[in-house]
VOGU-3710 file (C-alpha; in Angstrom, 3 decimals, decimal comma):
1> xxxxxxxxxx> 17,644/33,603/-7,313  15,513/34,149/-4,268  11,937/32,668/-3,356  10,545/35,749/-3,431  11,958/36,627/-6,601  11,048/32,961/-7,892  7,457/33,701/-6,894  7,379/36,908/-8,520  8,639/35,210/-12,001  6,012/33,008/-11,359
11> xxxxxxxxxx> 3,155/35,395/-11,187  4,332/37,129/-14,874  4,062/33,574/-16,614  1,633/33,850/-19,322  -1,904/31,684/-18,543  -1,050/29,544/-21,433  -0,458/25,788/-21,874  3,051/24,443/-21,968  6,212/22,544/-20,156  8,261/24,162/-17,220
21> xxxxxxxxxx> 11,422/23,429/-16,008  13,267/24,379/-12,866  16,899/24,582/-12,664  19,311/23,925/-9,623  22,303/26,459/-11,016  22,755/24,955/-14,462  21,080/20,948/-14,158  17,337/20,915/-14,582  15,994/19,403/-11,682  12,047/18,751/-12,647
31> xxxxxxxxxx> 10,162/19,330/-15,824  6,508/19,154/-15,622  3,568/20,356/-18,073  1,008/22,506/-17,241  -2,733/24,146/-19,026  -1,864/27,138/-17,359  1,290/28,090/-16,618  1,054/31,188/-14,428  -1,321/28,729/-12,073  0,682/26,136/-11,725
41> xxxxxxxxxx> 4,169/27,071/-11,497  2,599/29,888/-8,643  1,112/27,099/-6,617  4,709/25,972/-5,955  5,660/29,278/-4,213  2,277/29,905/-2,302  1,391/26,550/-1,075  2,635/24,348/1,937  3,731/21,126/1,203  2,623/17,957/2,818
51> xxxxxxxxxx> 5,614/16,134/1,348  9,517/16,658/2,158  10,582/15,604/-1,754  8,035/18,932/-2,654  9,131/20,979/-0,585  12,871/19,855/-1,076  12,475/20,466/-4,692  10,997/23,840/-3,929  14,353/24,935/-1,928  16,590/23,634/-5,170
61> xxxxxxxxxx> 15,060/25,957/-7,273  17,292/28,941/-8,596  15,913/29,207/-12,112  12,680/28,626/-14,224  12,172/28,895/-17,698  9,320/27,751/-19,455  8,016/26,429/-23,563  4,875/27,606/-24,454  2,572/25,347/-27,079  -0,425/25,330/-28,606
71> xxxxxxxxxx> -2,288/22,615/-26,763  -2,269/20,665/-23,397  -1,707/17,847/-25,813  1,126/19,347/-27,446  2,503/20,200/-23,542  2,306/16,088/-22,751  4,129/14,684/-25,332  6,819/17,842/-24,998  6,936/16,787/-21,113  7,756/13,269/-22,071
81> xxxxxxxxxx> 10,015/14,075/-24,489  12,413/16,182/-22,334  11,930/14,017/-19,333  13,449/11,369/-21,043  16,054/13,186/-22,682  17,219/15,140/-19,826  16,253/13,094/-16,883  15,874/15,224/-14,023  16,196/14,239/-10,503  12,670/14,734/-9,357
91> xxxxxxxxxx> 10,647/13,448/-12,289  9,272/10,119/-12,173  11,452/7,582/-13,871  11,022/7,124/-17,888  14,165/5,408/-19,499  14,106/3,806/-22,856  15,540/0,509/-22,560  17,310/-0,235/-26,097  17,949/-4,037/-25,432  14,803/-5,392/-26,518
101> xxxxxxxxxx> 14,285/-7,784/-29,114  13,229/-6,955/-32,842  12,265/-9,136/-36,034  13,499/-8,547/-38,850  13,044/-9,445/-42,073  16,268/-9,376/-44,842  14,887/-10,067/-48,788  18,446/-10,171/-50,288  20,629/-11,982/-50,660  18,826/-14,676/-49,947
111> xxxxxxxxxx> 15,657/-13,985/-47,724  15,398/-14,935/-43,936  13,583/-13,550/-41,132  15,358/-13,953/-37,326  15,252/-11,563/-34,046  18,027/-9,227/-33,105  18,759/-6,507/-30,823  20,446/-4,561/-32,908  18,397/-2,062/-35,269  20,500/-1,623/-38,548
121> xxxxxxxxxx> 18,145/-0,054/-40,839  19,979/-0,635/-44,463  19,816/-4,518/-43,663  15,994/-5,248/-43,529  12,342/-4,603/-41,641  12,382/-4,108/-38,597  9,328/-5,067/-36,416  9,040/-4,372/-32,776  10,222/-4,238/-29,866  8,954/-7,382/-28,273
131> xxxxxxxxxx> 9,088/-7,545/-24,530  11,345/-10,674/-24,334  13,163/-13,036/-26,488  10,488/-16,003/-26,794  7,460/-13,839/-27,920  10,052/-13,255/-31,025  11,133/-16,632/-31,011  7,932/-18,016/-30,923  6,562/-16,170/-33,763  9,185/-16,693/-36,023
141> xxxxxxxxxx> 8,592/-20,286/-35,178  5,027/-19,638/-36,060  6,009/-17,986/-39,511  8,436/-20,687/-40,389  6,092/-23,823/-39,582  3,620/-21,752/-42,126  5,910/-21,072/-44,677  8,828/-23,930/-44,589  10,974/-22,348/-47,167  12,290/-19,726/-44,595
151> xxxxxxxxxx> 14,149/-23,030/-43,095  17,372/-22,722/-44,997  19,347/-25,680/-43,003  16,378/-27,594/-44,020  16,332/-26,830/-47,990  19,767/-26,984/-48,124  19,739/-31,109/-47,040  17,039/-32,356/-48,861  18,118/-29,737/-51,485  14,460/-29,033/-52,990
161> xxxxxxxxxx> 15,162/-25,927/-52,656  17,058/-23,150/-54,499  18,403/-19,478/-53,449  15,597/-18,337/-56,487  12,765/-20,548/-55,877  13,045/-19,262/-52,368  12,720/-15,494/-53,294  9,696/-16,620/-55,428  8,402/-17,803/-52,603  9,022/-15,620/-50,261
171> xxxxxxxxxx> 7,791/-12,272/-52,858  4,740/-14,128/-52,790  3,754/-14,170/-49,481  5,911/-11,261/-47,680  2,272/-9,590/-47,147  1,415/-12,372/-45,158  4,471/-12,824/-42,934  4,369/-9,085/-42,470  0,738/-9,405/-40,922  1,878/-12,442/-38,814
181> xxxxxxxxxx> 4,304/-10,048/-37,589  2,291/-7,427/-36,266  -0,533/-9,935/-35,264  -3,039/-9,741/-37,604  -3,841/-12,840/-37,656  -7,492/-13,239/-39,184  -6,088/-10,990/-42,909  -3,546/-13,907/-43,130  -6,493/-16,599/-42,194  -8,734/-14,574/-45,172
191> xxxxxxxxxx> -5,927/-14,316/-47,801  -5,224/-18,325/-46,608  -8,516/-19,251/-47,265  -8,732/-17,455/-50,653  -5,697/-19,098/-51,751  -7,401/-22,974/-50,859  -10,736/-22,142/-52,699  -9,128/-21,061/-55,743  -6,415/-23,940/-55,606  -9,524/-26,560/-54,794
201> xxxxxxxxxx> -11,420/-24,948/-57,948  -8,604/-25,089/-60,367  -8,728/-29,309/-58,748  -5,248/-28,235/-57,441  -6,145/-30,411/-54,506  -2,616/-31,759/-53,023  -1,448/-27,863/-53,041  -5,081/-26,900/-51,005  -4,232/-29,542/-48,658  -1,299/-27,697/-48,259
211> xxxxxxxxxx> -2,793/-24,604/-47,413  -5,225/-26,542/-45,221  -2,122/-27,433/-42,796  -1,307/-23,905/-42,513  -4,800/-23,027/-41,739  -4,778/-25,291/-38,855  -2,066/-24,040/-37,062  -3,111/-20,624/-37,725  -6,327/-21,357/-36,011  -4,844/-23,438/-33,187
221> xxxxxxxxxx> -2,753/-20,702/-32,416  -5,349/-17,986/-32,987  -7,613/-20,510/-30,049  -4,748/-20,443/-27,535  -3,902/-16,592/-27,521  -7,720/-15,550/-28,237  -8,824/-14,180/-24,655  -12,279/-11,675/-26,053  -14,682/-11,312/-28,984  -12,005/-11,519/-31,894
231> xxxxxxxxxx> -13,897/-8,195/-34,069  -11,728/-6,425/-31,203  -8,704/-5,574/-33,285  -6,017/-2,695/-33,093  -6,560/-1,487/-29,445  -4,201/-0,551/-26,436  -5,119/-1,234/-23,086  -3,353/0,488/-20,020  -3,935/-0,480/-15,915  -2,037/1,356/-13,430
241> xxxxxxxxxx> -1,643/-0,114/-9,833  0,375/2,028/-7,301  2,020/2,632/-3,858  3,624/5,314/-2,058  6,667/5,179/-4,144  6,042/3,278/-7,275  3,663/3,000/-9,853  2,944/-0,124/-12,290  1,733/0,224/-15,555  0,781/-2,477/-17,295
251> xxxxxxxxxx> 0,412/-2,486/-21,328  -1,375/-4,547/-23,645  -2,111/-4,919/-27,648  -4,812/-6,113/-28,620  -5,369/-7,634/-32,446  -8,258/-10,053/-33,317  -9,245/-10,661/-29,175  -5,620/-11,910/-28,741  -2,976/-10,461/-26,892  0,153/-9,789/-28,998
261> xxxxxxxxxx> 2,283/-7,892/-26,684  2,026/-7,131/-22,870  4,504/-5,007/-21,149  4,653/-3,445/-17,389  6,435/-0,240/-16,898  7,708/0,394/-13,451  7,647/3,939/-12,324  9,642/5,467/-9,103  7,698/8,317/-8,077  9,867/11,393/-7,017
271> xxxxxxxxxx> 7,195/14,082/-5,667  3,644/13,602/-5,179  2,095/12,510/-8,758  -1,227/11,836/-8,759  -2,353/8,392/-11,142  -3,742/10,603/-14,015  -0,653/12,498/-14,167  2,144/9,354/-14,224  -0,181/7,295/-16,470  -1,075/10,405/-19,004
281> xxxxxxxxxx> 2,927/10,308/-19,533  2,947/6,205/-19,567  0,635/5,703/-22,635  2,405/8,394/-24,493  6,102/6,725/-23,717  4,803/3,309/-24,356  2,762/3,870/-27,187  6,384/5,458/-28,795  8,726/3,168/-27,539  6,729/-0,047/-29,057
291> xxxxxxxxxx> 5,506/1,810/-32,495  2,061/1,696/-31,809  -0,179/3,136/-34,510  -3,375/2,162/-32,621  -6,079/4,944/-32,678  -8,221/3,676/-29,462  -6,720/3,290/-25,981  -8,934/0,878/-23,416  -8,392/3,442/-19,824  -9,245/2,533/-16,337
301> xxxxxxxxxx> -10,107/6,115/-15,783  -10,280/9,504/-18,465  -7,275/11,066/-19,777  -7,010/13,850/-21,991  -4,839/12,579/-25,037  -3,894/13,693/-28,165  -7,019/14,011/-30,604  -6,116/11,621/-33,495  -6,337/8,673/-30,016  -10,068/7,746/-29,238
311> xxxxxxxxxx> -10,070/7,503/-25,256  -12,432/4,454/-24,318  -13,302/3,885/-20,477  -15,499/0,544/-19,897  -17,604/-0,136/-17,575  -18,615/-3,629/-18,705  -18,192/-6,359/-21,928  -14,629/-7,913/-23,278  -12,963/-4,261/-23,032  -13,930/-3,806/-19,465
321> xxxxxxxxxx> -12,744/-7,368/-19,084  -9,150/-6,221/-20,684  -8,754/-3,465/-18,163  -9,112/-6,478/-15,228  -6,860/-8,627/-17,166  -4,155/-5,524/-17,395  -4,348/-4,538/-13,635  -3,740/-8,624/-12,525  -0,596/-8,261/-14,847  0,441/-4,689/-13,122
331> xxxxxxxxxx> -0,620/-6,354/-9,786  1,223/-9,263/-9,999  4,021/-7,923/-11,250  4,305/-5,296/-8,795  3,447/-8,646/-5,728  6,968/-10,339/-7,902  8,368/-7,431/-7,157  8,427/-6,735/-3,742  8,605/-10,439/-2,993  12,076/-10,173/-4,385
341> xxxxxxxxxx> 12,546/-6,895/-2,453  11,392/-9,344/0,679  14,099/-11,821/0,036  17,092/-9,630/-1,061  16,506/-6,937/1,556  13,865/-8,000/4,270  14,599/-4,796/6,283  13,729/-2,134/3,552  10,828/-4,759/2,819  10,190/-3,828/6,727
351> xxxxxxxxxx> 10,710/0,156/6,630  8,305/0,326/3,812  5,901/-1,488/5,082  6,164/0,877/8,517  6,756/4,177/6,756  3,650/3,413/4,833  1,472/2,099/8,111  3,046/5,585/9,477  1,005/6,839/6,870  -1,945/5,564/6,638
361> xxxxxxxxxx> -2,464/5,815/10,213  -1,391/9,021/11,079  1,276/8,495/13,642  3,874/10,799/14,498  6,189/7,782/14,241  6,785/4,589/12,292  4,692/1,452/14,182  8,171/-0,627/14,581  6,592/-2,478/17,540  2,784/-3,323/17,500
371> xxxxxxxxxx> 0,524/-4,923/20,099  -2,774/-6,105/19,908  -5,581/-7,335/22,375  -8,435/-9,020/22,394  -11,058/-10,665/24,883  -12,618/-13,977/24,737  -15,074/-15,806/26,822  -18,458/-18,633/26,498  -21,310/-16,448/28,676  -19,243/-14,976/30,691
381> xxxxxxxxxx> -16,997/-18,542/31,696  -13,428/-18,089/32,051  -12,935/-14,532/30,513  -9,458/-14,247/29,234  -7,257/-11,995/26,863  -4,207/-12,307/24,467  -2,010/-10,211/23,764  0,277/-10,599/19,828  3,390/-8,244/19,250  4,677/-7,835/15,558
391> xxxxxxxxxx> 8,113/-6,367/15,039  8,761/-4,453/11,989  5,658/-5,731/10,356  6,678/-9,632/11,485  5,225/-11,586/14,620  7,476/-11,511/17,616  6,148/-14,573/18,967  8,185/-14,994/21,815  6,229/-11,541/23,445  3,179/-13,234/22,863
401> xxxxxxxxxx> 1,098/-12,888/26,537  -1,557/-14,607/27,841  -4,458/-12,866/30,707  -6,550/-14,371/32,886  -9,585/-12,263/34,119  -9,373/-11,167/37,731  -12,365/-9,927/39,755  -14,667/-9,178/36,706  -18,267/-10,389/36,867  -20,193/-11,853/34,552
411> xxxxxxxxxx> -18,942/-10,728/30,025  -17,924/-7,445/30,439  -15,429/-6,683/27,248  -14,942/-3,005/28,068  -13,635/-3,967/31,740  -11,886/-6,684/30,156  -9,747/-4,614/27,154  -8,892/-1,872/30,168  -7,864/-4,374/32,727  -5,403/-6,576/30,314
421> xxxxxxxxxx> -3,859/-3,349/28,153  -3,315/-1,725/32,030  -1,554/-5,065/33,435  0,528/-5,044/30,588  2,016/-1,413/30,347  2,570/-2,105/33,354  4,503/-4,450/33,655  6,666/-2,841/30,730  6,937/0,186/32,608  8,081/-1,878/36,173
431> xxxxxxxxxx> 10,565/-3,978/34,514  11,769/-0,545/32,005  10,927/-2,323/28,718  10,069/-0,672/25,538  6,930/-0,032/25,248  4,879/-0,330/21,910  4,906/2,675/19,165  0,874/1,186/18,421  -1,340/-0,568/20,265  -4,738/-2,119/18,484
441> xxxxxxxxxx> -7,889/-3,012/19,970  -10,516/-6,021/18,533  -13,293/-4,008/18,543  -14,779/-0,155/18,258  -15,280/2,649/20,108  -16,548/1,302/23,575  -13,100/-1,041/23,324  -10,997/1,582/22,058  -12,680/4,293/25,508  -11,265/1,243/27,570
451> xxxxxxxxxx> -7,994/1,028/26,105  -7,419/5,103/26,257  -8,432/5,104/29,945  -5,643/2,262/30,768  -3,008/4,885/28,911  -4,177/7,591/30,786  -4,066/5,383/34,188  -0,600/5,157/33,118  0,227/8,826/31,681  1,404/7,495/28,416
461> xxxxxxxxxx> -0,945/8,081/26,217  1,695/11,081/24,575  3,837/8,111/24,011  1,696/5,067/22,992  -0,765/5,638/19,564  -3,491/3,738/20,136  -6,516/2,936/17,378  -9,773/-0,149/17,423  -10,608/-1,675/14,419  -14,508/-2,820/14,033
471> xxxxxxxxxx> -15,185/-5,662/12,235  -17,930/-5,583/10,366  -16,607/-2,878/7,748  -12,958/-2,881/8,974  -13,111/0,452/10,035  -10,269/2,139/11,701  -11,134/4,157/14,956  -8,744/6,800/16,576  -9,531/8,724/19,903  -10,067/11,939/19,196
481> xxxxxxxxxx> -11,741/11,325/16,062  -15,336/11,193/15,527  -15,753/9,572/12,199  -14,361/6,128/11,251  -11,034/6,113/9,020  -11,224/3,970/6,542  -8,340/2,683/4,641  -7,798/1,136/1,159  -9,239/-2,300/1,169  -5,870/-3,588/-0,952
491> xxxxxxxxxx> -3,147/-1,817/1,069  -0,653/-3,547/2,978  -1,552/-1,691/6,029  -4,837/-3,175/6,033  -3,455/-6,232/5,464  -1,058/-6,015/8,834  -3,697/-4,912/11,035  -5,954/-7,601/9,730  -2,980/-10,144/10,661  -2,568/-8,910/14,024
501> xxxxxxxxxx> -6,201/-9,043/14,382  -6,650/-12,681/13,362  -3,587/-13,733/15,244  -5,077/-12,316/18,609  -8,510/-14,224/18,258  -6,462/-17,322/17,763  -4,395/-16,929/20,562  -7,387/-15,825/22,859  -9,820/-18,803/21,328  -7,088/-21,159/21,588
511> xxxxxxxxxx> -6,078/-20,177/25,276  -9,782/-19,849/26,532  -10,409/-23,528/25,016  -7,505/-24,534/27,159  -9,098/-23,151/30,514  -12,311/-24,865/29,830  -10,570/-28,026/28,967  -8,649/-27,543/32,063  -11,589/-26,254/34,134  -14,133/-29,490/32,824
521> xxxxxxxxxx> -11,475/-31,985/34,052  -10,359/-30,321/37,111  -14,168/-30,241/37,840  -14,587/-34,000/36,491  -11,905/-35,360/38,296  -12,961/-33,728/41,914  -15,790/-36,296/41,535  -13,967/-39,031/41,313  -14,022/-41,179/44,815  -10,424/-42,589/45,918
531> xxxxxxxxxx> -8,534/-40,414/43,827  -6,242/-37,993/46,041  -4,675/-34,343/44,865  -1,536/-36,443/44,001  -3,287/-38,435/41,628  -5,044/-35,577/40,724  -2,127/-33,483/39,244  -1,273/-36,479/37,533  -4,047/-37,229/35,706  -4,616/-33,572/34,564
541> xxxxxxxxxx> -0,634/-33,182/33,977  -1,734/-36,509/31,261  -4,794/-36,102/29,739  -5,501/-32,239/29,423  -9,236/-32,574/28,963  -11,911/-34,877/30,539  -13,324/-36,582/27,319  -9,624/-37,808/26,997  -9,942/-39,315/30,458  -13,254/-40,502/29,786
551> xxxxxxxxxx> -12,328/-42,141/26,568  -9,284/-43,929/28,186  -9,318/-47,704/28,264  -9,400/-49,977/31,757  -6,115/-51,429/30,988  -4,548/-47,937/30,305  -5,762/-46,852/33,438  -5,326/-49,664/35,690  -1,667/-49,417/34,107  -1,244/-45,521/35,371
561> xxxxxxxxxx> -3,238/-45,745/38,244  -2,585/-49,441/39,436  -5,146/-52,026/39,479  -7,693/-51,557/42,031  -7,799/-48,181/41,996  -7,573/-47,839/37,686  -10,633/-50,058/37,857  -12,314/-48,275/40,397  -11,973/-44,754/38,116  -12,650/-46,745/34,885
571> xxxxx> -15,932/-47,840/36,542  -16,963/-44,118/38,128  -15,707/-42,974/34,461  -18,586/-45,461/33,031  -21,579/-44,811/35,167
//
């Protein structure tokens, strides 16, 4: 089918909430969900696309058809539903992974609880998933130092135990295993402590002690996992942390304060999805694919969500707390990640660091090669500039540069910034080296003035992108724009440009303390009587600065010099 005939489709959708899906012949290529349909599906046909994956998609289209429900609600959970099932190639990612861990719990023949990945319903309860193996481990652990008759290896060699006693057991306290299970944690402390008063009043005393124990490491365990006020019970938290291409969302369960499951969902975003939109679909996927019945969700930000869920955004107290401890898992999970892509693939590390700079920045091209300047003098004594190159995103230490000041008078950074960016294009240009995709200036818009004019000097400012970055509220100047841009204070692009920054004061700081070193004992030593330019070179060649020469011993410098004339300095050094 034709755009045009697309667009016209399109325009006779109903205005009605439901789920779309475009088709590339016979494959559905994207499903998405919509409150009205006519509007939405439309905008694909009349807008112009920033993005190439949009406008891609777009081009792949050759059918639509469409599902029309009651509610935007009803639209969501359809949407996730059929993403999942059918998978389409520009969705975001939303597999269910079937290989997680589940309890269960098997009452005949004889009755034992252990974690499995398979789900075979006619065996036993089922309880889960868990995110990895030793969460389940570590609760049956739990259940089985509380209730020692579930240790069958145990009963069987001290033999206290039989296959009935066991079930009598067991029947009498499956309601509190089940509620160790799915963390509820203080209704087995209450039904404990029941249990001890009424043993303790009926002077059952060495069968309260018993229950005593149990208390104990219900309660040490109830400290240790306890993270807010524990009347917060039955609550799922979601964070979301994300990037060009990915999005992280991180999931926690909350019973009695304590945290009894946390899971981070990675997401691989295929077109442009805003962070409502991919986590809207995360809290319904992960609310399904971990059975949670919970009727409040804890939100960085509003989503509309089924009714029956209460929608709670906090802006301080323990929930707001839970949303910060959510996006440091999604955050650190996502850091893992890409520390691992850093290792196993350092040059896609590298593209997506420049693709996103590319960004950020506005550039017509990726920053592959970056330079930065910056000035540094004491009152106007021995001016001098640095110059630090980073390739792909790394320093390229080697095309570090140093610049003396020529011809300048008195502190004069704008002179300065134009002089050193002009000597080295320069030379670039004279010796037909590449030059840089991005140059940065230390400073604002008076440095950044200097900078252009040197490009202009040189008729390549079509070539070379140039940008200052101020300081004080790291903002990000280009030439022909007016207003500051400012850029996220967590992105990596910030990050880089902060680098290069730093490293260029250090080189400059570092290099101008060398010429003053330099200049104080050249200066130092031209007052010395006896002491010829032979013996001059030598003693600045040794001691660098003139509080080393000054701290030097007589014998040291009757040994360099010789003996009259070491104890003729050593003496001038003195007075």
């Amino acid at each position: 089918m034709k755009q045009s005939e697309l667009h016209l489709q399109a325009k006779s959708l109903p205005e009605l909430p439901g789920v779309y899906q475009f088709y590339d012949d016979d494959k559905i290529i994207y499903i998405g969900k919509a409150k009205n349909l006519k509007k939405r599906v439309s905008s694909y046909f009349t807008k112009n696309h920033d993005s190439k994956k949009t406008r891609l998609l777009v081009k792949s289209i050759r059918k639509i058809e469409q599902i029309i429900v009651d509610t935007e609600m009803d639209a969501l959970l359809l949407e996730n539903n059929l993403i999942k099932k059918y998978q389409p190639k520009y969705n975001i990612l939303l597999k269910d992974d079937k290989s997680y861990p589940w309890i269960c719990i098997v009452k005949e023949p004889v009755p034992d609880i252990f974690y499995t990945r398979k789900v075979e319903k006619r065996r036993g309860e089922y309880y889960g998933p868990f995110t990895n193996v030793y969460s389940a481990r570590f609760l049956i652990k739990l259940i089985k130092d509380i209730y020692p008759f579930l240790n069958h290896d145990l009963n069987h060699m001290i033999k206290k135990e039989t296959n009935e006693s066991i079930k009598i057991k067991f029947s009498e306290n499956i309601k509190s295993i089940r509620n160790l299970i799915k963390g509820h944690f203080r209704k087995s402390i209450d039904e404990l402590k029941e249990k001890m008063k009424l043993l303790s009043k009926n002077l059952k005393y060495e069968k309260a002690q018993d229950i005593k124990e149990k208390l104990e490491i219900l309660y040490n365990y109830q400290a240790k996992s306890t993270i807010v006020n524990s009347n917060i019970s039955d609550i799922d938290v979601f964070a979301l942390i994300s990037d060009e291409s990915y999005a992280y969302i991180n999931f926690l369960q909350i019973s009695y304060g304590a945290v009894i499951r946390s899971f981070t969902l990675e997401v691989k975003k295929k077109l442009e999805e805003s962070d409502k939109e991919i986590l809207s679909l995360a809290v319904i996927e992960l609310k399904q694919r971990f059975h949670s019945n919970s009727k409040e969700v804890v939100l960085p930000f509003k989503l509309n969500l089924p009714e029956s869920i209460k929608v709670t955004v906090p802006k301080t107290g323990d929930k707001k707390k839970l949303i910060e401890l959510s996006e440091r898992n999604a955050k650190f999970y996502r850091i893992d990640k890409l520390k691992q892509i850093k290792i196993i693939d350092p040059e896609a590390h590298g593209n997506r660091i420049m693709e996103q700079a590319k960004k950020d920045l506005q550039l017509k091209e990726k920053p592959i090669q970056i330079e930065c300047f910056d000035n540094s003098n004491l009152m106007g004594t021995n001016p001098v500039a640095s110059c630090v190159v980073f390739k792909n995103g790394k320093p390229s230490k080697k095309d570090y540069r140093h610049f003396k000041i020529h011809d300048i008078d008195g502190p004069d950074d704008f002179a300065s910034m134009e002089q050193v960016i002009y000597r080295r294009l320069k030379r670039l240009i004279d010796y037909n080296e590449t030059l840089p995709n991005l140059i940065i200036v230390d400073g604002g818009k008076g440095q950044l003035s200097s900078g252009v004019k040197s490009l202009q000097k040189l008729n390549v400012e079509k070539k070379v992108a140039i940008i200052g970055i101020a300081k004080r509220l790291e903002e990000i100047f280009k030439p022909d724009d007016r207003l500051p841009l400012y850029i996220d204070k967590k992105s990596e692009t910030l990050k880089l440009i902060q680098q290069l920054r730093n490293e260029a004061h250090r080189f400059a700081i570092n290099f101008h303390r060398d010429q003053r070193s330099k200049g104080a004992l050249k200066s130092g030593i031209d007052e010395l009587k006896g002491v010829g330019p032979v013996l001059k070179d030598k003693l600045l060649n040794k001691y660098k600065s003139f509080k080393r020469l000054k701290d030097a011993d007589e014998k040291e410098l009757m040994k360099f010099l010789g003996k009259t004339r070491g104890r003729s300095v050593f003496n001038q050094l003195r007075n």
